[in-house]
C-alpha angles and dihedrals in degrees: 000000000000129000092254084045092049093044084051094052098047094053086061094049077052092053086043094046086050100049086055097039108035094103098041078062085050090053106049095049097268126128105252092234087071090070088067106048104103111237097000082067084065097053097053095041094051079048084058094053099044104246135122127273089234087082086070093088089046086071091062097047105106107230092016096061091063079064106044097040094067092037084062096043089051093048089053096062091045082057096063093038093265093135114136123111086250093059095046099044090049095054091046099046092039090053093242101302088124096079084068082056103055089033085063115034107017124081100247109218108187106228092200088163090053110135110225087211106111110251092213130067080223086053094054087037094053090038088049088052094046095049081044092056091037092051092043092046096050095041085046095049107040110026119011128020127181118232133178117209092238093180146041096247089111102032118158092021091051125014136227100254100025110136112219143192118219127205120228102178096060094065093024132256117276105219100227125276095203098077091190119048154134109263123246107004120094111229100321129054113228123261086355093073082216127141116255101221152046114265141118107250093195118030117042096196084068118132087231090065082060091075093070123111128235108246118272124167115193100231118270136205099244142034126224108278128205106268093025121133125236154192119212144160107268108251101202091048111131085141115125118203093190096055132040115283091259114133140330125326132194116228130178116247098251092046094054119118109276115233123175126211137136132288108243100163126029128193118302087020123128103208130190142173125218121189084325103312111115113223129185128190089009094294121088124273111246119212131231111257082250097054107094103179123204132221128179115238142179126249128211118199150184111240085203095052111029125038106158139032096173095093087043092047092042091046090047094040103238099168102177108078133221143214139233117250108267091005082283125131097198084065108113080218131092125177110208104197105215122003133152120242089246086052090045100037087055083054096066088063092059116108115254097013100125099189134351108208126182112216124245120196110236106171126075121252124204091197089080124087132308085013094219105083131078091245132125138196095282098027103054136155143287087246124172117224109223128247132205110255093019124131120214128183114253131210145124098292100040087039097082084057085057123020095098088050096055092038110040105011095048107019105232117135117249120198126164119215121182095335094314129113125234122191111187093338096311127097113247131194095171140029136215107207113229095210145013123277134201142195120233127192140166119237089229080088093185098039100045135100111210150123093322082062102044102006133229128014121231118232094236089058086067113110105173148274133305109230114165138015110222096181134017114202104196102211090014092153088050108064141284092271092067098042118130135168117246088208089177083074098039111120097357121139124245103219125040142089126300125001133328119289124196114224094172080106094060085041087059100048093043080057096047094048087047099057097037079056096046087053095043089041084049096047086047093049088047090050087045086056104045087048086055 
């Protein structure tokens, strides 16, 4: 929906929350029309239950307001000594309809003296769990998000198994799409395989995909740099981890799968590879001291003199893997899938090692984007990265580069007739983009999946910036059994000069200082007591 359709929509919840409401305001002193000011309905009636008017924001948080809504409703009733299970279960199944049924039909007795401490050890217990899942959703979705490196795109920058924090406020935080949702879970809920929210998967003209709200992104600090990495909404994601892995699902932007590379191309840039080297605005693009990129490369070797890479590959961590030439160990060839230029230039020092080469991709391959040059992962483009607010020509030959973009990204409708181009009904020879793309890439040049793959990122798939790594799992993808902790990465920062620090030993002793000064504060404070 649109703001004006969401505005509409919201003064009808205001109109439905009033016909059920009007004589709990009677009842409590208060005039009925209140009932029916929008907004100003909310404050009295948080006034009524005897919490503060600062929960009024909470009511326009997307996710947290499923939460805060039915602890209101319930809180009304209490308010008025309808406090039994029964009472409770019915207002929050019924969606809180029931509260038209107690307005008309049940004597309403005003309980003004009424405590807000839960009477039970199972009502703290439950408040104390509810404040818990508000703070963490919205810390979670406005600020810090906790995010695991799942793949090798970014070895050796980032690791399989590192543990991250992401910022949400750089960037700025997005306010959620998916209107109605499970805190704190992604697409899927944990242990059930279900999805988390609230969308039709298969037909897009569904009412559920009404719920969704327009994008809106609370202003950062910082845009998104060339050479920055981030973390964004997969745009190519039709993959459902709820349902077998059949055919094509839709899936809302912010529920998208979330994938993290590195910004190569930012809006307004032209950017090119040439025999693997990025470059961007026609120069090289030169890497941050932290970024290691990877390559894959052949080995020629001695038989004689050379019989085995794994120690050499094991003490240099290439994790990657590799392969012999035709499946055939007696082959004088070995592939290594993904290595750095220190890693392979200490190779070729090796005895018995005849000749290192990195590959470089010479055919063309029509599964990169836009699928219609003769272009492959290490020879690519020139491509232009769109920008907000900037006009390109259109025509048959430009249209493959933007047609997601005007379909999907920014929701016109494209139809060709007899050679001619026709954006919403009307022939174009030119477009105007609506918002800023990026192109994202791994530095495991030859083992990631990436923009060369599905093209340009919108601005409204970024989710934020990784800043720290708070824990580091060596063989994470490889079970529990052959976990260990790499404590050399634990609490050092992403981005940054030089090389990684780890800070985890200042954490230690902050930790330390902090209890050895809670138990010498406590034993003060006791001495303090007995002398009084």
């Amino acid at each position: 929906m649109t703001f004006t359709q969401w505005f509409v929509f919201i003064l009808i919840i205001q109109v439905i929350h009033a016909a059920g409401t009007w004589k709990f305001y009677v009842a409590a002193g208060r005039k009925a029309w209140e009932a029916f000011v929008p907004l100003y309905n909310a404050v009295v009636l948080l006034k009524i239950v005897k919490r503060p008017s600062w929960w009024l924001l909470l009511f326009f948080i997307p996710i947290i307001n499923l939460i805060v809504i039915p602890v209101v409703w319930v809180e009304t009733l209490r308010s008025f000594g309808k406090k039994s299970t029964g009472d409770t279960a019915l207002v929050v199944f019924t969606l809180g309809l029931y509260l038209y049924y107690v307005n008309y039909t049940q004597p309403l007795t005003y309980e003004a003296e009424r405590s807000t401490h839960p009477a039970t050890k199972t009502g703290e217990t439950v408040s104390s769990i509810l404040f818990a899942i508000v703070v963490a959703t919205f810390v979670h979705t406005y600020f810090i998000q906790p995010f695991t490196i799942p793949t090798s795109s970014l070895e050796k920058s980032l690791l399989v198994g590192d543990f991250l924090f992401v910022s949400k406020f750089h960037y700025g935080a997005r306010v959620p799409n998916t209107t109605v949702a499970a805190p704190m879970v992604h697409d899927t809920i944990p242990l059930l395989r279900k999805k988390s929210y609230l969308y039709d998967d298969e037909n897009p003209n569904s009412w559920k995909q009404k719920l969704q709200f327009p994008y809106l992104r609370i202003p950062g600090f910082e845009t998104v740099k060339n050479n920055d990495i981030v973390v964004f909404n997969w745009p190519a994601d039709t993959v459902a981890q709820f349902f077998v892995k059949d055919r094509k699902y839709i899936k809302p932007v912010d529920k998208k799968s979330n994938y993290v590379k590195r910004c190569l191309g930012i809006p307004g840039d032209s950017l090119q590879i040439k025999e693997g080297i990025v470059y961007v605005n026609g120069k090289p693009l030169v890497l941050p001291e932290r970024a290691k990129p990877q390559y894959s490369y052949t080995v020629t070797y001695d038989h004689k003199q050379f019989s085995d890479i794994t120690p050499f590959l094991e003490e240099n961590d290439v994790t990657d893997g590799g392969g012999v030439a035709n499946g055939r160990w007696e082959s004088d060839t070995l592939f290594i899938n993904a290595m750095t230029d220190d890693v392979a230039k200490k190779l070729r020092t090796v005895t018995g090692i005849k000749k290192v080469e990195r590959i470089i991709f010479k055919e063309a391959s029509l599964s990169v984007f836009p699928y219609t040059k003769p272009w492959n992962i290490d020879n690519y483009g020139p491509i232009y990265i769109p920008k907000a607010g900037a006009t390109v020509a259109l025509d048959l030959k430009s249209l493959p580069f933007y047609k997601k973009i005007i379909q999907e990204y920014e929701k016109n409708t494209l139809e060709i007739r007899n050679g001619e181009i026709f954006i919403n009904g009307k022939p174009s020879t030119s477009y105007t983009f609506k918002q800023n793309y990026y192109w994202m890439m791994g530095d495991n040049r030859h083992r990631s999946e990436d923009s060369r793959f599905w093209g340009y990122v919108p601005e409204d798939h970024i989710v934020g910036k990784p800043i720290f790594i708070w824990m580091s799992v060596k063989n994470f993808d490889k079970g529990f059994k052959n976990w260990s902790i790499r404590w050399d990465r634990m609490f050092t920062t992403v981005s940054g000069e030089g090389q990684p620090q780890s800070y985890f030993k200042y954490f230690l002793v902050a930790l330390a200082l902090y209890f050895v000064g809670e138990y010498f504060w406590k034993k003060r404070k006791a001495k303090q007591s007995e002398e009084q």
